[in-house]
N, C-alpha and C positions, 0 to 999 in steps of 0.2 A: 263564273257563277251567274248563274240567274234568279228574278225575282222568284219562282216558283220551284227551283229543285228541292227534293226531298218531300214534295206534295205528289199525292196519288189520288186517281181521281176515277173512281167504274161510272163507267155511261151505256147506260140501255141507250142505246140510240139506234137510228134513220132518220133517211131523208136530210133534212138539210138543218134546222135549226136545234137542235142536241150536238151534232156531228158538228158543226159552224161553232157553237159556243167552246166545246171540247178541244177544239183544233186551237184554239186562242189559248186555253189554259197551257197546251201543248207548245206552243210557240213560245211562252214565258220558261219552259221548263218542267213543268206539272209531269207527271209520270200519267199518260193515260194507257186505262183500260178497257179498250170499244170491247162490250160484249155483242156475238150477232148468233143469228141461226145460224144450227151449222148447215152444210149443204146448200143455204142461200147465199148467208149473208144482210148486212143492211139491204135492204131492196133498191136503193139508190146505187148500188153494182152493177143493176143491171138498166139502168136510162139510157145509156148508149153505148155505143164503144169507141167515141171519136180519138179516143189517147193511147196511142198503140194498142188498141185490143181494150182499154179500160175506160171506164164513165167519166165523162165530165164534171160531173155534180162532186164522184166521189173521190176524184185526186185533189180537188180542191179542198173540199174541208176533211180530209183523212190522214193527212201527213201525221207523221211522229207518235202515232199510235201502235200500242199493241193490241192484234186481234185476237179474241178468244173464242173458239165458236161453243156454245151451250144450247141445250132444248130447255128454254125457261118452263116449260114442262112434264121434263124428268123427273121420277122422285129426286136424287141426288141433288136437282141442280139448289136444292134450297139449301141445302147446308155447305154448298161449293161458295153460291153468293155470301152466305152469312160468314163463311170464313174470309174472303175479300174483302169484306165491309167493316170485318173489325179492326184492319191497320188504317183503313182508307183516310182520306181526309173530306172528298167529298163525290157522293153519287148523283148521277145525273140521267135523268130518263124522258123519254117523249115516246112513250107508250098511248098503246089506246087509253083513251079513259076508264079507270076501274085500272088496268091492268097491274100496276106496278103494287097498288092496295091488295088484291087478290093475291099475290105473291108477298105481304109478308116485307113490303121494301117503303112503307111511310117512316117519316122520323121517328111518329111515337114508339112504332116494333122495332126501332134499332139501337133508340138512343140510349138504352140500359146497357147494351155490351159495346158503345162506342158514343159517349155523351159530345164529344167531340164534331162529333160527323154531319158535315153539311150535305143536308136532301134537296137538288134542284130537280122540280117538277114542272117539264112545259106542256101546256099545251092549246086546246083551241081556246077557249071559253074560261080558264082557269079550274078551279077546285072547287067550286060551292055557284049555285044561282039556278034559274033554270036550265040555261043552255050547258050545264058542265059536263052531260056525258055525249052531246054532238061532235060528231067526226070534223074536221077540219082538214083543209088543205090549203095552200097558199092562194089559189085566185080566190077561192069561199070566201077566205077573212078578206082578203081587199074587197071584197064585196060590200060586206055583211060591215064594214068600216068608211063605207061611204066614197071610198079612193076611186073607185072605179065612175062612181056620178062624177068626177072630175077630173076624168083624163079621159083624152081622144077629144074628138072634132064635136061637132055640132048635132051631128046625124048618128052617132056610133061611140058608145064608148069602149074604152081600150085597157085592158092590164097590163099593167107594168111588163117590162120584158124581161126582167129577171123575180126572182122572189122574195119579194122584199117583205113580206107577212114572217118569212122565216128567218131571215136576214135579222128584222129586228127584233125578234123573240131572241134569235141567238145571243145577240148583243146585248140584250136586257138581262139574258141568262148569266151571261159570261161578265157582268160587269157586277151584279146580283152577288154572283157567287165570291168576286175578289173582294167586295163590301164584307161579306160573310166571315174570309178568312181573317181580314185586319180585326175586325169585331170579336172573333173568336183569340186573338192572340192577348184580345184585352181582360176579355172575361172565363176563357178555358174551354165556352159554351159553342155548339153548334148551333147550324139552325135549320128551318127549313123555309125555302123558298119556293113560291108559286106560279108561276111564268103564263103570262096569258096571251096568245099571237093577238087575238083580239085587242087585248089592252094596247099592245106592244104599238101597235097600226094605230091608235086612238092617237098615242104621243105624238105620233109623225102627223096626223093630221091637227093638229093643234092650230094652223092658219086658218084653212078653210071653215073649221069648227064657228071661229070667232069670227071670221067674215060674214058667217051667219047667224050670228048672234041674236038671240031673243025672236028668231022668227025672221027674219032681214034674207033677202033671195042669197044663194049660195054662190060661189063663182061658177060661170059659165065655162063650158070646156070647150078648151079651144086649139084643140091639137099640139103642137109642139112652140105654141106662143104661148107670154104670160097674159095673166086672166084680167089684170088690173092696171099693167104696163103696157107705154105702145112707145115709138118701137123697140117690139124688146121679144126674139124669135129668128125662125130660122129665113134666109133670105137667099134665093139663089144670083149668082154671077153670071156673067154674059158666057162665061167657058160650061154650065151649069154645075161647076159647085156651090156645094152650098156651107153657107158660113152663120152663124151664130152670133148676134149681138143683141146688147141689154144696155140702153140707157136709165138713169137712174133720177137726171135732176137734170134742172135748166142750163148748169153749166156745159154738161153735156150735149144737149140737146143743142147749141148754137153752137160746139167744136163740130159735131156732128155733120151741120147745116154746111160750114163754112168750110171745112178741110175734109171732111167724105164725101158729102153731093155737092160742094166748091158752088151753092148756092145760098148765099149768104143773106138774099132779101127774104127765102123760105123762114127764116130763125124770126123775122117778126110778123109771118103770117096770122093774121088773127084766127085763122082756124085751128091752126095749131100750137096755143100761145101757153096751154100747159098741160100734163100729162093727159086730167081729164077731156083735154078737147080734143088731143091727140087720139084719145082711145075712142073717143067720138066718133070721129071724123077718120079712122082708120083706114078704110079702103080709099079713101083720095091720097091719104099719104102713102099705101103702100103703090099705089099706082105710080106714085114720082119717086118713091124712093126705088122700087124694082126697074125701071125707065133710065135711073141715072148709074145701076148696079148694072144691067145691061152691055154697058159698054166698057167694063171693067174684067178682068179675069179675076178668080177666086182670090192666087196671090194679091196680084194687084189691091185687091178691096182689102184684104189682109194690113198693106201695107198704110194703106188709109187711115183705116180705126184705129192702129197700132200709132200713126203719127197721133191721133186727135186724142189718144188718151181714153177709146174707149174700148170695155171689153166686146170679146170677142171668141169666137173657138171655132177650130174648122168641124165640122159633122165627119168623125173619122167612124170605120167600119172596123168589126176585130182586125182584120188585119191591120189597118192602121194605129191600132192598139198595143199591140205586137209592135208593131216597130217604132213605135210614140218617143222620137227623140227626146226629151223631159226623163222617161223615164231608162235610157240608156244612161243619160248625161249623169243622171244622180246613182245609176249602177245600182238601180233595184232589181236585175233581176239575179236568179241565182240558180239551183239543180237541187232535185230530190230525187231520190230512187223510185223504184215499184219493179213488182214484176215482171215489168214490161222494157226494165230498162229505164236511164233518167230521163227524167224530163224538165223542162223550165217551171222554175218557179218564181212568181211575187214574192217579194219580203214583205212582214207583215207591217201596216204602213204606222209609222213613227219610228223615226231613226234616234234611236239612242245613243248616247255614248261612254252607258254604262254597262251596257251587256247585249249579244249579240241573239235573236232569236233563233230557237231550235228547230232544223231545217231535215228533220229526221225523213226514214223513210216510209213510204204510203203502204199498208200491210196490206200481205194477200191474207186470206179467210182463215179464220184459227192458223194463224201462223207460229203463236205463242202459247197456242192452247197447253201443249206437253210442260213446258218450261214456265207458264204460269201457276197450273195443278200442282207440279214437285214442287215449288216454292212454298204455295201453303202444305208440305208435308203428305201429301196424298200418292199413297205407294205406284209406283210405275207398273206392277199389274192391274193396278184398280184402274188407271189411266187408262191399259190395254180396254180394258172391259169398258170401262167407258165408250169409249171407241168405239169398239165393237157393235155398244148397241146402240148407237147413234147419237149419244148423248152430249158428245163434242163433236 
């Protein structure tokens, strides 16, 4: 048994933060119902085709769904959806702005033949203000959120490498809506939730925010070093790998001195005698610290930090990801189907040891359309016709 079996759950979805949120309900158990175009699909099907033949983006957050393909612009398709939505427990969409309203799919028009039913809405800007019918997209919001004036070097700033505007809408969605259901089990009541990528990006910058408090300069970007920390960033080895360390406090800062660069009168340099001076005075110290890294291999310096207690990470590449001993040793990884044959898969991360999450298979396109239609009772000629006229 899982936390979520006997919950069903339709999502208009693409792209990544509807599909990412869904895929989580999925992994608890939730029964989901990805609806898509038919003929297309989510459009996130087609970003690549690095996974035998299939996208990136969408093996990853597409597991354990069923596909339905519909023209949310057929006549039929409104009373196809209003019959899914009356057992549903909760629908989930990241539609254009306007669009989900145009159809007939707000809490208000639903919750008379299903008071139950929780509506999660994501999207850029939220539901109300002026920016709510502007398009969004994941670099736009890191923009338009400030993330971007604070990452990369001095001369250029940088977007994150993954999408993380989406990433945490999903998460806001998907965490939104398990609030929903415990609250519903109290009062009988659905609800509707409002998902804003913008807001979603505001929380994650919550540092920076207050760093800049009341008008105060913002932190400076500083490439793959901390903004307010020294040293504390990426540092290459004499073999040129490169390793990752973050001191934190003075304790550190003289294991540092004394058992990494085994210069032990550096720990009472008055130039470097507290973080702020350090962060001062930075380029003198990386000038000795890179000097004494030098004639060290990556191991080697590995094995340093790790005696003196401080942390540390090697700059690993996906492949090194892929093979990340940590995560063989604790046997995260595992297999899911697709069209294309299995593939490996991440477990979803918290290991429980009260239920095992659902590791279903990644659907190809209306792959359930026939067998979702007969379920709510819709004759296998009208299916035919359907069909026919493209309507699945």
């Amino acid at each position: 048994m899982r936390p979520l079996d006997g919950i069903t759950v339709v999502s208009l979805e693409h792209a990544i933060a509807a599909p990412f949120a869904s895929r989580q309900l999925a992994d608890l158990g939730a029964r989901v119902i990805k609806v898509e175009r038919p003929g297309v699909g989510d459009f996130a099907r087609a970003y690549d085709s690095r996974v035998n033949g299939l996208a990136s983006h969408f093996v990853w957050t597409n597991r354990s769904k069923e596909s339905l393909s519909l023209d949310l612009k057929h006549p039929e398709a409104g009373a196809i959806l209003r019959k899914l939505l009356l057992k549903a427990d909760v629908l989930v969409q990241n539609l254009a702005p306007g669009a989900a309203a145009r159809l007939g799919l707000s809490r208000e028009a639903l919750k008379a033949d299903n008071p139950g039913l929780i509506v999660c809405n994501i999207s850029g800007y939220g539901e109300d203000g002026p920016d709510k019918d502007r398009k969004a997209y994941d670099l736009l919001i890191q923009a338009e959120a400030g993330f971007l004036s604070i990452t990369g070097d001095e001369e250029t700033p940088s977007k994150a490498g993954i999408s993380i505007a989406d990433i945490a809408a999903g998460m806001y969605a998907y965490t939104n809506i398990l609030a929903a259901l415990i609250q519903r089990g109290k009062t009988g009541e659905g609800a509707s939730i409002d998902i804003s990528m913008l807001e979603a990006m505001a929380e994650w910058m919550g540092f920076p925010m207050y760093y800049a408090y009341d008008g105060a300069p913002p932190p400076k970007r500083n490439g793959g070093s901390h903004a307010t920390i020294y040293p504390y960033g990426p540092f290459a080895a004499g073999d040129g790998k490169v390793v990752m360390l973050g001191l934190q406090n003075e304790r550190e800062w003289q294991a540092f001195c004394q058992t990494v660069l085994q210069d032990s009168a550096l720990a009472s340099d008055p130039r470097f005698a507290s973080n702020a001076l350090r962060s001062e005075n930075k380029q003198s110290l990386r000038d000795i610290i890179l000097s004494s890294f030098a004639g060290l291999s990556g191991d080697q310096l590995v094995e340093r930090l790790d005696a003196a207690g401080i942390a540390n990470a090697r700059m690993n590449d996906m492949a090194g990801l892929w093979a990340h001993p940590q995560l063989h040793a604790r046997q995260r990884w595992s297999e899911v189907d697709t069209g294309a044959g299995p593939i490996p898969t991440l477990l979803p991360p918290g290991r429980s040891d009260a239920f095992a999450p659902r590791l279903g298979p990644v659907p190809q396109l209306g792959e359930h359309s026939r067998a979702i239609l007969a379920e709510l009772g819709i004759d296998q000629q009208v299916i035919a016709t359907l069909q026919h006229d493209g309507a699945i």
